[in-house]
mmJSON file of the N, C-alpha and C atoms, coordinates in Angstrom:
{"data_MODEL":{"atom_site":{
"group_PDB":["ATOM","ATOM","ATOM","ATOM","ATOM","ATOM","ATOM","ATOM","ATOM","ATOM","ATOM","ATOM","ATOM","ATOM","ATOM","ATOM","ATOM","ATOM","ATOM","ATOM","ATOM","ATOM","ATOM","ATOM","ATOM","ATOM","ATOM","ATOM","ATOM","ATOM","ATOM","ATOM","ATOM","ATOM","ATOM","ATOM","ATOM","ATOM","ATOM","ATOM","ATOM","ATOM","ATOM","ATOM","ATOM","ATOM","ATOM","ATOM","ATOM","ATOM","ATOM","ATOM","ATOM","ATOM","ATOM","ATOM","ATOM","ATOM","ATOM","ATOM","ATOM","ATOM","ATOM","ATOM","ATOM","ATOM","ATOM","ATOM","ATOM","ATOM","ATOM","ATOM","ATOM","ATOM","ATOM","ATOM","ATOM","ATOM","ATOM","ATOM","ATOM","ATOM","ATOM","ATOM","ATOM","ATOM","ATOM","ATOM","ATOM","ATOM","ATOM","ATOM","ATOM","ATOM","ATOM","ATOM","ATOM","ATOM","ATOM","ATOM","ATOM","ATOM","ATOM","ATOM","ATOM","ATOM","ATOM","ATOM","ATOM","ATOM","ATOM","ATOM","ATOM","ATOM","ATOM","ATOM","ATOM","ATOM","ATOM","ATOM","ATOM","ATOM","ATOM"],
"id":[1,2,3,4,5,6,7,8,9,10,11,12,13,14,15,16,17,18,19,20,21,22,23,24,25,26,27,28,29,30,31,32,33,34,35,36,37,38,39,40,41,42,43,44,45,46,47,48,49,50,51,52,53,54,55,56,57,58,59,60,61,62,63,64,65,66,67,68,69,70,71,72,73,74,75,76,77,78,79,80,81,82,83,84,85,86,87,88,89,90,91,92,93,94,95,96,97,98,99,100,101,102,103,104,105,106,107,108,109,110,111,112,113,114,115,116,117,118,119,120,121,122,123],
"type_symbol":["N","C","C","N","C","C","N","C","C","N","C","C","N","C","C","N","C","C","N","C","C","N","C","C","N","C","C","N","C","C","N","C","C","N","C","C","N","C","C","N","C","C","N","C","C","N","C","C","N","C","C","N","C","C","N","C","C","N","C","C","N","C","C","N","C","C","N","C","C","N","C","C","N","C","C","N","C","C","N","C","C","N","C","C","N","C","C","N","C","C","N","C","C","N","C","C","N","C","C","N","C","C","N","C","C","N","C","C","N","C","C","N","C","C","N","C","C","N","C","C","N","C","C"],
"label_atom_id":["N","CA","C","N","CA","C","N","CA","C","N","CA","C","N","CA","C","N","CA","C","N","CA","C","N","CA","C","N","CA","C","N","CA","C","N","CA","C","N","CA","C","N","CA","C","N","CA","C","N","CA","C","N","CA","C","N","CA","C","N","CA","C","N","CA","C","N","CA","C","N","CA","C","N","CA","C","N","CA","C","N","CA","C","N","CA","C","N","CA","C","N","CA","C","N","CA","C","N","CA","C","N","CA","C","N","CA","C","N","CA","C","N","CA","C","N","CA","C","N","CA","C","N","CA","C","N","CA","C","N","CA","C","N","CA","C","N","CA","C","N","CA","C"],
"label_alt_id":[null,null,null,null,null,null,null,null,null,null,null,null,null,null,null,null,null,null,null,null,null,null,null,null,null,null,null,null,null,null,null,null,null,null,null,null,null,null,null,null,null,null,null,null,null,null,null,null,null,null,null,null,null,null,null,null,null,null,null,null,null,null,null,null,null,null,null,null,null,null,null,null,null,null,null,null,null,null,null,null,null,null,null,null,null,null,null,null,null,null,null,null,null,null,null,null,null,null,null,null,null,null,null,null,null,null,null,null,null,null,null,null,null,null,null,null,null,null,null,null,null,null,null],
"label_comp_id":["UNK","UNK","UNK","UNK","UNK","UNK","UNK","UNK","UNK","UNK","UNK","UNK","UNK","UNK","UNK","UNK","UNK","UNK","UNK","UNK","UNK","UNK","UNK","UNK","UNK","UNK","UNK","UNK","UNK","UNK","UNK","UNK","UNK","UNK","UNK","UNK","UNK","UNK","UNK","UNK","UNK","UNK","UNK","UNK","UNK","UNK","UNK","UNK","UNK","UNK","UNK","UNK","UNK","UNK","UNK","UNK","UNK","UNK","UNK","UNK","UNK","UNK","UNK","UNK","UNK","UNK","UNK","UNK","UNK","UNK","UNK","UNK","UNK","UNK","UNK","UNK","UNK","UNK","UNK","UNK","UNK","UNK","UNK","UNK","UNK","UNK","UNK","UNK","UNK","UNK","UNK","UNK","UNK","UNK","UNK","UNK","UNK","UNK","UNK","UNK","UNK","UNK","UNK","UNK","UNK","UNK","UNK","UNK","UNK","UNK","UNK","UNK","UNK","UNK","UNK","UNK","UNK","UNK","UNK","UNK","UNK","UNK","UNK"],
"label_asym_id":["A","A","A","A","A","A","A","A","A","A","A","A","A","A","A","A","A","A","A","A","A","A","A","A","A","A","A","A","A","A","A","A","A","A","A","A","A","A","A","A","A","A","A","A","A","A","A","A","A","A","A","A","A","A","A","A","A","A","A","A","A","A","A","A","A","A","A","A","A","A","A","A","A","A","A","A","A","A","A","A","A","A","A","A","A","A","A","A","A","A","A","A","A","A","A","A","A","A","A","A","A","A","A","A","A","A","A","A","A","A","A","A","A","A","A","A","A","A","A","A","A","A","A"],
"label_entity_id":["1","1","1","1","1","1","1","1","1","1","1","1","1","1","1","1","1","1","1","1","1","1","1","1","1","1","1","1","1","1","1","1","1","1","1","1","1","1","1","1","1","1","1","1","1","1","1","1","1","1","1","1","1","1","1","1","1","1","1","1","1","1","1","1","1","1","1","1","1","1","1","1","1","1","1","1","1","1","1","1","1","1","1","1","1","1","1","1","1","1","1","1","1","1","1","1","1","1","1","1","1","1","1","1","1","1","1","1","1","1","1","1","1","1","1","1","1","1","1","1","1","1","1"],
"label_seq_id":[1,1,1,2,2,2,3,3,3,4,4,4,5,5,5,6,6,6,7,7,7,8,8,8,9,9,9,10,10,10,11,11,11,12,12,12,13,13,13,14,14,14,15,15,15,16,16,16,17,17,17,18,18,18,19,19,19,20,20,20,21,21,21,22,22,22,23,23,23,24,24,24,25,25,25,26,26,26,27,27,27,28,28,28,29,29,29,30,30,30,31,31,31,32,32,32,33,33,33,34,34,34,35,35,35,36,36,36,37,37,37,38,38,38,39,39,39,40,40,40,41,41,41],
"pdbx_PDB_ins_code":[null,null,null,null,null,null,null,null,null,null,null,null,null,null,null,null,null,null,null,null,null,null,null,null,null,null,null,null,null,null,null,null,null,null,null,null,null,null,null,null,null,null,null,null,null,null,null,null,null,null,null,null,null,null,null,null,null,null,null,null,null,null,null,null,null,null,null,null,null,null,null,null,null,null,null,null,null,null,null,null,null,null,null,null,null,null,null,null,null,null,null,null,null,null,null,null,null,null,null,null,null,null,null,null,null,null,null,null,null,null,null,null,null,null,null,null,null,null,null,null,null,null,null],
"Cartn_x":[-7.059,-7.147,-7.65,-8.244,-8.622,-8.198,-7.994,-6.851,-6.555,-5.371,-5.66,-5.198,-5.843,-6.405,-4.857,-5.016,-3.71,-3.924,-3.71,-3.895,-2.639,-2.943,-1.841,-1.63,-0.673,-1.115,0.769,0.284,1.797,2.085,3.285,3.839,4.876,4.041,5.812,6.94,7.607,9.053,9.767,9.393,9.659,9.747,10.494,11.114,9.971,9.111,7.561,6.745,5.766,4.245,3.418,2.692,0.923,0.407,-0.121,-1.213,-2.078,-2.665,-4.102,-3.215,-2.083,-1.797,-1.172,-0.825,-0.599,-1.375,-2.994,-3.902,-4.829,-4.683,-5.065,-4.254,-3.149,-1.882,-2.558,-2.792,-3.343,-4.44,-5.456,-6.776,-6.593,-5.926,-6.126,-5.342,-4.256,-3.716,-4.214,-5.306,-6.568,-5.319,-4.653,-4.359,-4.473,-4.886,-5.571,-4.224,-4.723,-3.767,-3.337,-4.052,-3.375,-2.31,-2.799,-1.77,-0.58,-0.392,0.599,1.584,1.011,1.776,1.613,1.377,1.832,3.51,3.582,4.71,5.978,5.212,6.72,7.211,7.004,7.533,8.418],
"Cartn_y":[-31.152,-31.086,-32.417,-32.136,-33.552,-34.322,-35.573,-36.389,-36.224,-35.753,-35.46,-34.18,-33.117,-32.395,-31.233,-30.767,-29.741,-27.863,-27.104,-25.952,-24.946,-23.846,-23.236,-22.24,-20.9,-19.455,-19.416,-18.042,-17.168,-16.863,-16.941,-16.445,-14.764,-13.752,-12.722,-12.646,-12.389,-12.83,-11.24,-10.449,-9.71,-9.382,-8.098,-8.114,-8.458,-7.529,-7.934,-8.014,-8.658,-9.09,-8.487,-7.736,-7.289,-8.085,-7.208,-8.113,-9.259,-8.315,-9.127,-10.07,-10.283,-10.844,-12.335,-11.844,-13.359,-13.662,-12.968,-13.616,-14.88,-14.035,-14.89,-15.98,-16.158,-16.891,-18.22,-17.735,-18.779,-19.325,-18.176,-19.038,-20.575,-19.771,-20.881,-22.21,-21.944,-23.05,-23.791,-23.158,-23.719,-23.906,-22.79,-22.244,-21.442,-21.034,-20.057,-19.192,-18.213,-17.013,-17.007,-17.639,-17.522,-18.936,-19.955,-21.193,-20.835,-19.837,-19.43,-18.381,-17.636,-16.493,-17.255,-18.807,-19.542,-20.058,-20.44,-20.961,-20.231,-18.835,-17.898,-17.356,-18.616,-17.73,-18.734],
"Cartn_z":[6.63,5.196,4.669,3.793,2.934,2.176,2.233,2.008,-0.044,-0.397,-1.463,-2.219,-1.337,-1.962,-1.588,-2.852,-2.537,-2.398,-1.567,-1.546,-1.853,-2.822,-3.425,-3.396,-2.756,-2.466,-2.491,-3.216,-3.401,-2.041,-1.627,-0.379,-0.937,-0.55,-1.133,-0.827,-1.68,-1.024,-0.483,0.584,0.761,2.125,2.585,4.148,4.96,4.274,5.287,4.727,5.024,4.48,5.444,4.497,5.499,6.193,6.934,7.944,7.264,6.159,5.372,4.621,4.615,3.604,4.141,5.356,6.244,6.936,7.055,7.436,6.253,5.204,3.968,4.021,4.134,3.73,4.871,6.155,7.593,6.701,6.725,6.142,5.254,4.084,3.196,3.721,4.981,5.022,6.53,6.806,7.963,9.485,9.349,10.596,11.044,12.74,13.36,13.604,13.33,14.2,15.582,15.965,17.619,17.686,16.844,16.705,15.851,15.182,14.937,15.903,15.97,17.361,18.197,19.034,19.829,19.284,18.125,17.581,17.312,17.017,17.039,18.396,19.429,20.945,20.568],
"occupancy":[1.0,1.0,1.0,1.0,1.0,1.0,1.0,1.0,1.0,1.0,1.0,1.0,1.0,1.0,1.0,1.0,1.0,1.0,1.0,1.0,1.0,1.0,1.0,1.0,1.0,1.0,1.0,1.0,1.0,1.0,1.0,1.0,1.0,1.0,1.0,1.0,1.0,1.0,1.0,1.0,1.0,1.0,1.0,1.0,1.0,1.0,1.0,1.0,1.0,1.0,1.0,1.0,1.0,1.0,1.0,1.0,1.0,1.0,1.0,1.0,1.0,1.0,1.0,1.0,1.0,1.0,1.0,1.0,1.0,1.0,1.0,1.0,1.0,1.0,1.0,1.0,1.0,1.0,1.0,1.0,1.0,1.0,1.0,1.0,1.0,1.0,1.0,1.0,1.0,1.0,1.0,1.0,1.0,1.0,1.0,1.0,1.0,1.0,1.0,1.0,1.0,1.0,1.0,1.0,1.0,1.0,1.0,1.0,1.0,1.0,1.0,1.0,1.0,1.0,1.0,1.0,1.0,1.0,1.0,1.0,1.0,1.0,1.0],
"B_iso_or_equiv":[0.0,0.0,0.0,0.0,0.0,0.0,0.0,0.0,0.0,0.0,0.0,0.0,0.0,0.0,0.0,0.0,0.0,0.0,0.0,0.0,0.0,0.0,0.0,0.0,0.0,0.0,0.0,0.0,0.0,0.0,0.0,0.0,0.0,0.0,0.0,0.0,0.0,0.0,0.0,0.0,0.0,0.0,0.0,0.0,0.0,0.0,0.0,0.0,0.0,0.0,0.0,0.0,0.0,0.0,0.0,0.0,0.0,0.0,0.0,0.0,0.0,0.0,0.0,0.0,0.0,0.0,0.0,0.0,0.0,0.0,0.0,0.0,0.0,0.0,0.0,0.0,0.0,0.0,0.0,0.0,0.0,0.0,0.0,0.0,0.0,0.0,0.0,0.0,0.0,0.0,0.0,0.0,0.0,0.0,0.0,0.0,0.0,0.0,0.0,0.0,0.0,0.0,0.0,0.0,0.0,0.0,0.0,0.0,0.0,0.0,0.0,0.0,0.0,0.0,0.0,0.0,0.0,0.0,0.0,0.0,0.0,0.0,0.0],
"pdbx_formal_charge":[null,null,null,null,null,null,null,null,null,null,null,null,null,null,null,null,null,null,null,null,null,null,null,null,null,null,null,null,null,null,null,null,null,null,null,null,null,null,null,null,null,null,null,null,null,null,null,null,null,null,null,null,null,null,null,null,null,null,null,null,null,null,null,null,null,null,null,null,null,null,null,null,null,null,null,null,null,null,null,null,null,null,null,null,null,null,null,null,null,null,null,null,null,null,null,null,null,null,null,null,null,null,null,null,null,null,null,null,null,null,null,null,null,null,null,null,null,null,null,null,null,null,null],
"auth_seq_id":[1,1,1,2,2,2,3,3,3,4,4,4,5,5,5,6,6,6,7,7,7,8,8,8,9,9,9,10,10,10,11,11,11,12,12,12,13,13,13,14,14,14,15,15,15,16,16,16,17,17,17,18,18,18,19,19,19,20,20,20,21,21,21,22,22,22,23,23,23,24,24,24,25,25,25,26,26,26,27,27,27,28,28,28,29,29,29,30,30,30,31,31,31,32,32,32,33,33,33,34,34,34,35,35,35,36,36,36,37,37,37,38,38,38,39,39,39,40,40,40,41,41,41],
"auth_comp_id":["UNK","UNK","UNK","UNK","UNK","UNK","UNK","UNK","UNK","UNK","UNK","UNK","UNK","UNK","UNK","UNK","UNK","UNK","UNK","UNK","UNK","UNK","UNK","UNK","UNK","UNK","UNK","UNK","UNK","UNK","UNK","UNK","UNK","UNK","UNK","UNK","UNK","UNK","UNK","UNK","UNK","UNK","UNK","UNK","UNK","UNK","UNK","UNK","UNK","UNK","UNK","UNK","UNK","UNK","UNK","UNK","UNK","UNK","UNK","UNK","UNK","UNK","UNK","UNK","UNK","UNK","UNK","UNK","UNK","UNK","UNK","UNK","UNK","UNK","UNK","UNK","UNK","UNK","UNK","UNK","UNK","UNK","UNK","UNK","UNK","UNK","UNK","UNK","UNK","UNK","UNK","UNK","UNK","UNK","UNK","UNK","UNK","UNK","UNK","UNK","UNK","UNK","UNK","UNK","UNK","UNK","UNK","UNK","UNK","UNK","UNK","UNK","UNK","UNK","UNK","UNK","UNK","UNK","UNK","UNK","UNK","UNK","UNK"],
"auth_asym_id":["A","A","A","A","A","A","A","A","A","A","A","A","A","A","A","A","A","A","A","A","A","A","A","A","A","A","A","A","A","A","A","A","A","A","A","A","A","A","A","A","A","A","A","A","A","A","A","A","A","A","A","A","A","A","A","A","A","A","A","A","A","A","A","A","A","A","A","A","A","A","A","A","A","A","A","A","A","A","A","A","A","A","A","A","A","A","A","A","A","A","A","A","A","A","A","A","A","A","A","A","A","A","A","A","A","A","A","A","A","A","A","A","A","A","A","A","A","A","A","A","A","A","A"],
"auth_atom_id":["N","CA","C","N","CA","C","N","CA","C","N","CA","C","N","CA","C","N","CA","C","N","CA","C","N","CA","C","N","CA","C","N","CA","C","N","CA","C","N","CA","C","N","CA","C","N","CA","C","N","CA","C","N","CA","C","N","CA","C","N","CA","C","N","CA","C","N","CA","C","N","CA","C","N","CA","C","N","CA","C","N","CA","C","N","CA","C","N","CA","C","N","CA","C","N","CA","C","N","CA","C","N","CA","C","N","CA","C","N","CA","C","N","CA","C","N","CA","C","N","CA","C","N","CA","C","N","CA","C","N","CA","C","N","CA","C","N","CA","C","N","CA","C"],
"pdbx_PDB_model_num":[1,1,1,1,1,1,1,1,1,1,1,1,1,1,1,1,1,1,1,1,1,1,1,1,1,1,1,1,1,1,1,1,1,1,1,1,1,1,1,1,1,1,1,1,1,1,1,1,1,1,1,1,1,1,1,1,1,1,1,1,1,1,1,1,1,1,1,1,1,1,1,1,1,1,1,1,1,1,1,1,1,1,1,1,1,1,1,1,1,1,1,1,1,1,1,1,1,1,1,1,1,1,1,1,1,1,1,1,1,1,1,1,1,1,1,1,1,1,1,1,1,1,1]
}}}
């Protein structure tokens, strides 16, 4: 990220979140999907 700069996205607050919706959620926060499902082992 760039020094600075702040990025801002609703998280829902609900039992589950969609697919598309925690893929958006990665994007904007410039993490890969597979670096995440590494982290939830």
């Amino acid at each position: 990220m760039e020094k600075g700069k702040k990025i801002v996205t609703i998280v829902p607050l609900h039992e589950e979140v969609k697919p598309g919706t925690l893929l958006g959620i990665l994007r904007l926060a410039r993490i890969r999907k597979e670096e995440f499902l590494k982290k939830l082992k």
